[in-house]
N, C-alpha and C positions, 0 to 999 in steps of 0.2 A: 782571437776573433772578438769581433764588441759586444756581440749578445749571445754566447755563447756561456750555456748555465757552469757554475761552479762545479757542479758534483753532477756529470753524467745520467741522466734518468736510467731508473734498472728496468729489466725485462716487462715486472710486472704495472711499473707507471707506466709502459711505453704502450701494452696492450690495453690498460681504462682509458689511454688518453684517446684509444680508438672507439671508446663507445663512449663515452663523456670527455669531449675536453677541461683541460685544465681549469680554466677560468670559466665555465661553464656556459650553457647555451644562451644565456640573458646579456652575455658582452656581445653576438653576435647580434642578436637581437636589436639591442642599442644600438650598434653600430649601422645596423640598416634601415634603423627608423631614421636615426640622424642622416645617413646620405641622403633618404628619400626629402625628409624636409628641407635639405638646402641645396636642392635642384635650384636651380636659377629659372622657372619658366612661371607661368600660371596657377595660380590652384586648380584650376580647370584639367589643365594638361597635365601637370602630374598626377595628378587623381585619377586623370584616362588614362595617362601610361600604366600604373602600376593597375588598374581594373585590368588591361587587356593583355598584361601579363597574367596577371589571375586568373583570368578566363581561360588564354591557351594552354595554362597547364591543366585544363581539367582532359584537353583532348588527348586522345592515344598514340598521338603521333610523335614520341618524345625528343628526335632528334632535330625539330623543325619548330617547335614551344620557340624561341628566337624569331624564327622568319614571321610565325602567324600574330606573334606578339607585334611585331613592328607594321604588318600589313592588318592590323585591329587598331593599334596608337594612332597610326596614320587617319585611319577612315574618320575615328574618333576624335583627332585634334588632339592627341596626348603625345605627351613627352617619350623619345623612343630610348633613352638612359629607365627613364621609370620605365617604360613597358618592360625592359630588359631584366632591370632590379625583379618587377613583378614575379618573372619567372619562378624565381625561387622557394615559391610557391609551394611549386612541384620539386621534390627532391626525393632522394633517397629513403628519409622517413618515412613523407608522406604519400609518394606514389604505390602500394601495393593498399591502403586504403580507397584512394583517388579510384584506381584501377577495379575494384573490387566493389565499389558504390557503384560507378556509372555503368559496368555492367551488368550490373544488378537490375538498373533504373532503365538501361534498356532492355532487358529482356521483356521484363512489365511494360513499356510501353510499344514495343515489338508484339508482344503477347506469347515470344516464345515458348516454349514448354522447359521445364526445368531440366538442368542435364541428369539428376538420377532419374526421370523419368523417361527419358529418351534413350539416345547413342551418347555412347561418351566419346569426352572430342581428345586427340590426345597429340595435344600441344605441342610437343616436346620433337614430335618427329616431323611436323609442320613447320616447324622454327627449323629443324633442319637439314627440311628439304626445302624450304622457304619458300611452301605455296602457296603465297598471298591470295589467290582466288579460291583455295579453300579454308584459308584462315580469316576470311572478308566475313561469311555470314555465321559462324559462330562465337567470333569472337569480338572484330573488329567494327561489325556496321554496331552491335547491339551500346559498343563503347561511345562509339561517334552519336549516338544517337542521344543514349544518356547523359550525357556530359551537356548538352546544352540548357534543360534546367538548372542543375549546381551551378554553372559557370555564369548564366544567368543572375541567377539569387546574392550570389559571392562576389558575383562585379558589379554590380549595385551595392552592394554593402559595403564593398570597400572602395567605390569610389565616395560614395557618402561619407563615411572616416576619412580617409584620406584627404579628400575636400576641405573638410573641416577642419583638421589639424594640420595642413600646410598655410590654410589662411591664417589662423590663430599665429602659427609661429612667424609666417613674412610681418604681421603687423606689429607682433612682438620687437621682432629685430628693426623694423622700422622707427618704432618709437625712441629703442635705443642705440641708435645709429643717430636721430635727429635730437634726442639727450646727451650724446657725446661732441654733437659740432653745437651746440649751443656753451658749452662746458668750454670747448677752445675758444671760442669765440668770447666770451667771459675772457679768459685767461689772458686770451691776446688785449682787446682791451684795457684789461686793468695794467698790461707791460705796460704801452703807450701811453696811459697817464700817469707810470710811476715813476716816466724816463722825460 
């Protein structure tokens, strides 16, 4: 096979390679800043796609972060590849923090009462009787609610970055894209006079 390592990984690389990869989190990192800056569209629109990916992962509705991200790029005029990219926002990581801030943020602006001050809600049989009409007001509106400032604050900030360093690198490439047809251009030239 062509990429197929020499020496077999053993049990115990196979299990860090599941909480730290190999090459570590900073190639993936790279690798998604570079997609993001060589969208082909606007600074504008990429900047709103990957904000309106950011945004939707702050909401609770995790298997639709996709739909709401594209029906956000859209309203906004962004890019629906970056909206997509954005998502990623929200992952595995980082959703039980996400999850645990905006409910937070809604209780306080709900004004609910604290759950050890209350009834305790117990999740676990809600999820598995999946009664979303009583998993709405203890859990899920105080989410929904929350989540519009962070998502807020964060999609402004990162369309501001994002803005910023996509025009930076199109003008980059620009220059040297119009430094290398000046260079043929020379080249060619000097054939014609040399022939």
């Amino acid at each position: 096979m062509l990429f197929r390592r020499r020496k077999p990984a053993g049990l115990m690389e196979k299990l860090r390679g599941l909480v730290w990869p190999r090459m570590g989190f900073l190639r993936s990192f790279r690798y998604f800043r570079m997609r993001v800056l060589r969208l082909t569209a606007s600074p504008h629109a990429v900047a709103a796609g990957v904000a309106a990916g950011v945004m939707s992962s702050w909401t609770p509705f995790v298997g639709f972060h996709f739909i709401l991200s594209f029906v956000l790029a859209y309203l906004l005029a962004g890019n629906l590849i970056a909206a997509a990219l954005g998502t990623a926002f929200g992952n595995p990581l980082t959703f039980p923090f996400i999850w645990a801030f905006t409910w937070e943020v809604g209780n306080q602006m709900i004004g609910h009462q604290k759950p050890g001050q209350g009834s305790a809600i117990d999740l676990v049989s809600l999820f598995e009787k999946l009664e979303l009409s009583q998993l709405w007001d203890p859990v899920l509106k105080p989410m929904l609610i929350g989540a519009v400032p962070p998502a807020l604050v964060s999609g402004l900030l990162v369309y501001g970055l994002v803005f910023y360093a996509v025009r930076g690198f199109q003008a980059r490439r620009r220059a040297h894209l119009a430094e290398r047809a000046r260079n043929r251009l020379g080249e060619a030239v000097s054939g014609v006079r040399s022939v």
